[in-house]
C-alpha positions as CSV (number, residue, x, y, z in Angstrom):
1,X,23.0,-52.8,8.0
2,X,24.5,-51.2,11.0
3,X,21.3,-51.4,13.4
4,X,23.3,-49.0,15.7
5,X,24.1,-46.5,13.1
6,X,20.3,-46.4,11.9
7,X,19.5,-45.9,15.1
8,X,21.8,-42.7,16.4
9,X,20.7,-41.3,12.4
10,X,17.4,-41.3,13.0
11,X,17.9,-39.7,16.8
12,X,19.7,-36.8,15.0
13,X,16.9,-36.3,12.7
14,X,13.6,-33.7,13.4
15,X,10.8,-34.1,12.3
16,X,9.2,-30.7,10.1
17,X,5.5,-30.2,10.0
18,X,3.1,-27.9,8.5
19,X,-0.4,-27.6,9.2
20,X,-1.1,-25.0,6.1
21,X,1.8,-25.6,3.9
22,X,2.8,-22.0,4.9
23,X,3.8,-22.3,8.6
24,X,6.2,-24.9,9.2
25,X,7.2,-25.9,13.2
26,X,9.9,-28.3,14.3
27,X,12.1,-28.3,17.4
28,X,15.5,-27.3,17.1
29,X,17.0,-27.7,20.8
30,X,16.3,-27.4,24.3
31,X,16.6,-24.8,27.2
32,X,19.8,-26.0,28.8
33,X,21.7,-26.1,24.8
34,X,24.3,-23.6,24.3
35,X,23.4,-20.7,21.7
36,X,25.7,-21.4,18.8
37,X,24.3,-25.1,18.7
38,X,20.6,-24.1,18.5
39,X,22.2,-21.2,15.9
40,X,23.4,-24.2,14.4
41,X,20.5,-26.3,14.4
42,X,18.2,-23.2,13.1
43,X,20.7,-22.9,10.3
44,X,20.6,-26.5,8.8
45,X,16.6,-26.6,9.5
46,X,15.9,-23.4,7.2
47,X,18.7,-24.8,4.8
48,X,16.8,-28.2,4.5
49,X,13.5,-26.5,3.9
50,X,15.4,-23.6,1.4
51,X,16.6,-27.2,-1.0
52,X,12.7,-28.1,-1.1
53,X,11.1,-24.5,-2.3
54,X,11.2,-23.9,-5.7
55,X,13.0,-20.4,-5.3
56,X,14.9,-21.3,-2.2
57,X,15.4,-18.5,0.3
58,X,13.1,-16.0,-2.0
59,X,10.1,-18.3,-0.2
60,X,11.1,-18.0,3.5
61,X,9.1,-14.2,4.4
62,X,9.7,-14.7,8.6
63,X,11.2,-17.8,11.4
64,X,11.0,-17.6,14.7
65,X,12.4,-18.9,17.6
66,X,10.5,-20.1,20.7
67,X,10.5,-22.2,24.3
68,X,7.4,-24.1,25.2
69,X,5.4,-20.9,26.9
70,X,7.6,-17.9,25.8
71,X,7.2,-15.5,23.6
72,X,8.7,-15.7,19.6
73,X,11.2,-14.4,18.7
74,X,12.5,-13.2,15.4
75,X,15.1,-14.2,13.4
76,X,14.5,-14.1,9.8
């Protein structure tokens, strides 16, 4: 195996957790990232997590987005 491939795949990857199996948190970019690449990264997040529920979007009732000490915001 390509050590160097493994290696930038698994720095590409996020980690999703979920302290009550109902609120799930994982970061999807930093401050200095341009809008349409966090859009981006929100995107394939909630489309990962839509392929693991059992009715898909139907299960998804709110996501926000948030920096380290602001304040939520909507977008779901």
């Amino acid at each position: 195996a390509d050590i160097a491939a493994e290696v930038e795949k698994l720095r590409s990857t996020v980690r999703i957790r979920s302290k009550d199996k109902t609120t799930f948190h994982c970061i999807v970019g930093k401050e200095d990232m341009d809008a349409e690449a966090i859009a981006e990264n929100i995107e394939t997040v909630l489309k990962s997590v839509e392929e693991k529920l059992e009715r898909g979007r139907m299960n998804i009732k709110s996501a926000y987005v948030k920096t380290t000490m602001g304040s939520p915001v909507r977008v779901i």
